[in-house]
N, C-alpha and C positions, 0 to 999 in steps of 0.2 A: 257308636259311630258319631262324630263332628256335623254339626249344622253346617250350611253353606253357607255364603253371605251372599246371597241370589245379588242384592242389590250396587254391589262395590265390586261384586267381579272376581275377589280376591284370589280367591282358588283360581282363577283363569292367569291373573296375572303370575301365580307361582310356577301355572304348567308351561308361561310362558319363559320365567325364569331358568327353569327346569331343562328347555329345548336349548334353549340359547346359549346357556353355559354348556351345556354337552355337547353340540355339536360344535361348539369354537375350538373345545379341546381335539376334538375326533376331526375336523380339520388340516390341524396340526399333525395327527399321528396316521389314520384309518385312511384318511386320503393320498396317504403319499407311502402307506407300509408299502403297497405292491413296488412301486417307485424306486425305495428303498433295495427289495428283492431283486429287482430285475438288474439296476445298477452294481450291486454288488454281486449276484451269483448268475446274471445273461448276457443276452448281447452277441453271443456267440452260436451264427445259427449252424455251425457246422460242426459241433460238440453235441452230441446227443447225450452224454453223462450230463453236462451243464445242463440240455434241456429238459431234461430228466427232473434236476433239483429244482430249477427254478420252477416247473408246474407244479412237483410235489410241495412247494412253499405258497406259489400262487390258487392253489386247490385247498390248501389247508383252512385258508380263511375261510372260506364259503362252507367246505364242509365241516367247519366245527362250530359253525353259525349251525347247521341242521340239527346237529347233536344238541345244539345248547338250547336249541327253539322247543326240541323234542324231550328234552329234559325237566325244564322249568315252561310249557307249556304245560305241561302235567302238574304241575305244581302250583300255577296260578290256579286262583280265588276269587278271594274281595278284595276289593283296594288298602287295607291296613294289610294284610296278609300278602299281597305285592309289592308293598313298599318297603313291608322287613325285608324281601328278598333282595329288593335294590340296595339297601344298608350293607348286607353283605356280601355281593358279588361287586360292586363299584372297587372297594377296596381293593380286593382278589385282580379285578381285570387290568388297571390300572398298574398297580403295583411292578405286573409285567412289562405290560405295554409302554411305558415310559421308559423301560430298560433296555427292551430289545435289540436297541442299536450298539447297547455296549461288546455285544458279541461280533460287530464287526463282518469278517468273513468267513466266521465260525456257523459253517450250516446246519447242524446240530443245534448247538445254541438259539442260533433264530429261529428254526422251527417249533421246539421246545415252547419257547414263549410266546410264539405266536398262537401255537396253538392254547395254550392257557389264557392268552389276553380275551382270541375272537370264540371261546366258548361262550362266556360271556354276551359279547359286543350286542350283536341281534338281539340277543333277547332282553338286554337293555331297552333297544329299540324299542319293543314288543309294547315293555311296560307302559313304557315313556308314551304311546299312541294312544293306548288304551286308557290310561288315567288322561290325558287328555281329551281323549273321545266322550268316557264318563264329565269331565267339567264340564265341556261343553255341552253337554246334553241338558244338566242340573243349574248352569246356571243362563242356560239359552241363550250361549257366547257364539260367536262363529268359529268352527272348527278352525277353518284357512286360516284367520285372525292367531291362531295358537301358532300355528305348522311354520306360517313364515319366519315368526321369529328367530328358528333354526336356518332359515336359508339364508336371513340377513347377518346373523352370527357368522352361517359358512364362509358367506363372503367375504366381512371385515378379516375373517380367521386368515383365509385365504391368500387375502390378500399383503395380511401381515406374514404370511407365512414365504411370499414370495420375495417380499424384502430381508427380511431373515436369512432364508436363503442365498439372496444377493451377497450378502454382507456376509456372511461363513465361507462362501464360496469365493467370493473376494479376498479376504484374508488370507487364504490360499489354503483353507482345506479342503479335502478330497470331497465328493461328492457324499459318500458313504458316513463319514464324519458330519458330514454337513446334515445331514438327514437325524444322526442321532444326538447331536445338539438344537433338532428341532421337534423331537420327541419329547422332551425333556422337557421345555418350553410351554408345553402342552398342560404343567402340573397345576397352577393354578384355578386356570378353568373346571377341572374335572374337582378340587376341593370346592368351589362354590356349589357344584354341582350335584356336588354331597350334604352339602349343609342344609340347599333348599328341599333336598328330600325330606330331612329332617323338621321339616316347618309344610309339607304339603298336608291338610286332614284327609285320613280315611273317612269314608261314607259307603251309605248304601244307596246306590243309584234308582232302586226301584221305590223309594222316598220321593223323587222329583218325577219320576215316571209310570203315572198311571198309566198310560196307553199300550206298558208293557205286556199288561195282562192281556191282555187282547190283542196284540199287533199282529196275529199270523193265522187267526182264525177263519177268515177269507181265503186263502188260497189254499189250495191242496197239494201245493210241493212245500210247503213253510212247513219249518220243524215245532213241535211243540215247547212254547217256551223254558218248561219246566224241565225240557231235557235237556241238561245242559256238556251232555259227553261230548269228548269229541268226534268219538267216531257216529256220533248222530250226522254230522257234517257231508261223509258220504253219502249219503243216500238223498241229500240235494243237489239235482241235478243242473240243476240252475247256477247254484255252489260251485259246483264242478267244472263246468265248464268259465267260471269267470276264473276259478285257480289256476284254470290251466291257461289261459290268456296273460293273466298279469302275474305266473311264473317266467313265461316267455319275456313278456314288457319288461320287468324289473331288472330279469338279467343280463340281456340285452343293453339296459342302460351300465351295468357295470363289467361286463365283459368289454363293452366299447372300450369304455374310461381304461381299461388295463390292456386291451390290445393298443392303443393307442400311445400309453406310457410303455411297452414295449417296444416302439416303435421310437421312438421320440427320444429315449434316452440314448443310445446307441448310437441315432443318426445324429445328435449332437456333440461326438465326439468331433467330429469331422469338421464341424466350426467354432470348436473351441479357441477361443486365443491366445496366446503364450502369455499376455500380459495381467497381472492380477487389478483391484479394485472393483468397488461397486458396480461403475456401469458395465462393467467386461463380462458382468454374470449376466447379462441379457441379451446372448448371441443368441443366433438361431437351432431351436430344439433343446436351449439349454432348460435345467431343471425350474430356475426363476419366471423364463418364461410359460413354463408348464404350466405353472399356479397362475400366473396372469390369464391363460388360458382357464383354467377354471374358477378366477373374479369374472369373467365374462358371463359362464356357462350360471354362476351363482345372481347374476344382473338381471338373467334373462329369466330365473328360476323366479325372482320376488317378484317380478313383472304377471308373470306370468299366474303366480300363486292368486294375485290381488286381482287380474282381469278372470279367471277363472271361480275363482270363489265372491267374486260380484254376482255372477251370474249362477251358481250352483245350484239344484234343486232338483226335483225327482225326473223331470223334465230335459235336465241340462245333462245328467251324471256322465249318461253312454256318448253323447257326441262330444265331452270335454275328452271322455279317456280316445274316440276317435282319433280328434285333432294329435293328440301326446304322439298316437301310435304311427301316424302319419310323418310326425315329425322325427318319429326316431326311424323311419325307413328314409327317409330322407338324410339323416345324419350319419347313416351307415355306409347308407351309398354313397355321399357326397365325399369323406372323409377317405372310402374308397378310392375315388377318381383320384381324390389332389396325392394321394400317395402314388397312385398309375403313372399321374403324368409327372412325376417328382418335384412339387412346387415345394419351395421352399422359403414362401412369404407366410411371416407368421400371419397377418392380419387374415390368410385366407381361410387358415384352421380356427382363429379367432371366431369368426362370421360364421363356419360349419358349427362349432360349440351351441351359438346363440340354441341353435334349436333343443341342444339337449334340457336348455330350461323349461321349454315347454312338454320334454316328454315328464319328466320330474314333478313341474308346476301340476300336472294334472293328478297325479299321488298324491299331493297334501291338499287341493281340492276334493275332489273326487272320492278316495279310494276308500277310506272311513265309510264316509254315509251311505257309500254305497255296499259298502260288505252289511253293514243294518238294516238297509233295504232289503238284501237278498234274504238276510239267516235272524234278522230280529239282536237287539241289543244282549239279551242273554246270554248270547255265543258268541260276540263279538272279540273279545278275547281272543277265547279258542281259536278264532278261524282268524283273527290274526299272527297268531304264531303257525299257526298251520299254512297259512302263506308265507312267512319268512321261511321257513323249513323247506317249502318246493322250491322257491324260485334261486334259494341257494343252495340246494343239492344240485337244480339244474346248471347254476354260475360252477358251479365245482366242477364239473365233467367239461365244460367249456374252459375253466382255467388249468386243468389239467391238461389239457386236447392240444392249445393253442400253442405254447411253444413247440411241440411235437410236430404241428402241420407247418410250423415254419423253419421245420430242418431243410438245408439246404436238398439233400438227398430226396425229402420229401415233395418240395416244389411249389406249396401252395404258399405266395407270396401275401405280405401283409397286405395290402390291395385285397388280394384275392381272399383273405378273412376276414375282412369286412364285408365284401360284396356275399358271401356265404352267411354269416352273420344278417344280414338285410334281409337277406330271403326268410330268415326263421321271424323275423320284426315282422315281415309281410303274412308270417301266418299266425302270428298272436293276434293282429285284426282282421283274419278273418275269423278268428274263433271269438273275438269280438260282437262280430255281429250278429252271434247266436244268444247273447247275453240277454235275459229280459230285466227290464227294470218294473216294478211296479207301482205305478203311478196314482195308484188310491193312497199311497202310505205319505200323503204328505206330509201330515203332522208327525208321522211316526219314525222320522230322521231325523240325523243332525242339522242342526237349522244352521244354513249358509246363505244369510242373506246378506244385503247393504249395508244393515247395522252391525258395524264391526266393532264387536264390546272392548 
């Protein structure tokens, strides 16, 4: 196992490298695949066959995120032994993922690769947290310090990716087109992203962390360090009850995002204008505005990362993820109304977004040191794939559901799946408030303080 270089940071800076080119890439493609699906195979709430495909495409992501969590959750390790796994699945996910578009409105085809791209994707994620989690620990960086770097990437991606769009959709290709010359676009980012895997060092984190050995021997729900299965995980009840909160949270933040691009795409047929060039790609509900709408929602996320992990610590954990949960009952609901009462000012979806940065901002604050709080850094891992597994089985059955509920025959208006959706937002905090944190383990967390390495 590699030395760290406690005093330069370095490993901090590659994990920071590490985020940044991944998510600029995954911007480009992961944020707008649903986008993608829905403009080319929805739109049509009175086809129940269309809405049939379009969930079974919009379900697919999420549930082969489960499979893929639950696959290679089993398989992580130590950090050299997770980084060979990212050598070969980067390849593999990619490879697809950049192609997807060439199938068109071939629904076979897209699914096909969709589903080989997002086995993978998550459990990219997975890694990507956790060896960040382990730097930060080893070289007593601030967590949040790492995490933004991925949210200021999203953004600049974002927001390049709405000018892109502009200008394809200007040119005068179709939407669909438009989408998979900016899949493609996406290829650079993901080779740097590969390379710097190829320069992170593996370590053993229990080298920089003596306090391992002993962090859970105080309490009587804490698992013994040593046991490091996953199914030691259930039998914390503590555990338990935060998985089942921040399955609800998470999903919630992406079921929004996609009933929202369901909504948005379709209704922007209807102010389309006959005339092509750049600025014409900026009507209302168009796709370029979509992405401007999430340069906001990504504004609001770095803001939010920075004010929130100023302030994080064992003290702060549960009222940061409070505020998050607050704000995305409020973003459900409010995103509700303006469709009720059918606004159709962008600036006022604009302003509704702002909050989803805060439910977000409190996941790269928060959501790390607080899973070590509860289960100890040994299982941090585990119990992080073991969360991306729940909270996307659960986004699965919601992205399968949701075009279904908005058959016309069926009635329940896109209003009306938002305001349904808020109500489940309203009961992830109250399972919130049964979370405990434990406040003796100062030292035995990710340190998020002021000093942001």
């Amino acid at each position: 196992m590699a030395d760290i270089d406690n005093a330069g940071k370095v490993e901090t800076w590659k994990a920071r490298g590490l985020d940044f080119f991944r998510y600029f890439g995954d911007a480009f493609c992961y944020a707008f695949l649903p986008s993608y699906m829905i403009s080319t195979f929805g739109g049509d709430t009175s086809d129940l066959f269309g809405a049939l495909k379009t969930g079974a495409l919009l379900a697919s992501i999420p549930l082969m995120a489960v499979i893929g969590n639950l696959i290679f959750g089993r398989l992580a390790t130590n950090e050299k032994h997770n980084l060979f796994l990212l050598k070969i699945m980067m390849p593999i996910e990619v490879s697809f993922l950049v192609t997807v578009g060439f199938w068109g409105d071939n629904f076979a085809g897209v699914l096909v690769f969709s589903i080989i791209a997002n086995l993978f994707n998550s459990a990219v994620y997975s890694f990507l947290d956790s060896i960040a989690g382990d730097i930060a620990a080893a070289e007593h960086a601030n967590f949040a310090s790492i995490r933004v770097a991925a949210s200021i990437s999203y953004m600049l991606s974002t927001l390049a990716s709405a000018f892109l769009l502009a200008g394809f959709t200007g040119a005068g290709l179709s939407t669909t087109e438009s989408y998979k010359w900016l899949f493609v676009c996406s290829l650079p980012s993901y080779v740097a992203t590969y390379v710097i895997i190829y320069l992170v060092k593996p370590y053993d984190i229990d080298q920089y962390r003596e306090e391992t050995k002993d962090a859970q021997k105080a309490d009587k729900e804490d698992i013994s360090v040593s046991d490091t299965r996953l199914s030691t995980l259930f039998h914390n009840r503590n555990f338990m009850t935060f998985l089942a909160f921040i399955a609800l949270y998470i999903s919630m933040v992406f079921v929004g995002d996609n009933v929202l691009s369901s909504f948005w795409m379709p209704q922007g047929e209807e102010y389309r204008p006959d005339t092509t060039g750049f600025a014409s790609s900026f009507y209302p509900f168009s796709a370029a505005n979509l992405s401007m709408a999430y340069v906001v929602m990504m504004v609001a996320e770095i803001t939010a990362s920075f004010l929130y992990g100023s302030h994080a610590n064992v003290h702060t954990y549960k009222a940061i993820f409070i505020f998050g949960a607050i704000a995305s009952i409020l973003r459900l609901f409010g995103t509700g109304l303006l469709i009720y009462f059918d606004v159709d000012q962008m600036y006022a979806y604009f302003l509704v977004s702002i909050l989803r940065g805060f439910i977000w901002g409190a996941c790269i604050a928060a959501e790390v040191p607080l899973i070590e709080n509860i289960i100890g850094i040994k299982l941090k891992t585990k119990a992080i794939f073991l969360i991306n597994m729940t909270f996307q089985g659960v986004t699965a059955m919601n992205q399968f559901a949701v075009p279904l509920l908005e058959l016309d025959d069926v009635g329940l208006s896109y209003s009306g799946t938002f305001f349904l959706f808020g109500g489940v937002a309203t009961i992830a905090l109250i399972l919130l408030l049964f979370v405990k944190v434990d406040k003796s383990k100062t030292g035995k967390t990710l340190r998020l303080d002021k000093n942001i390495a």
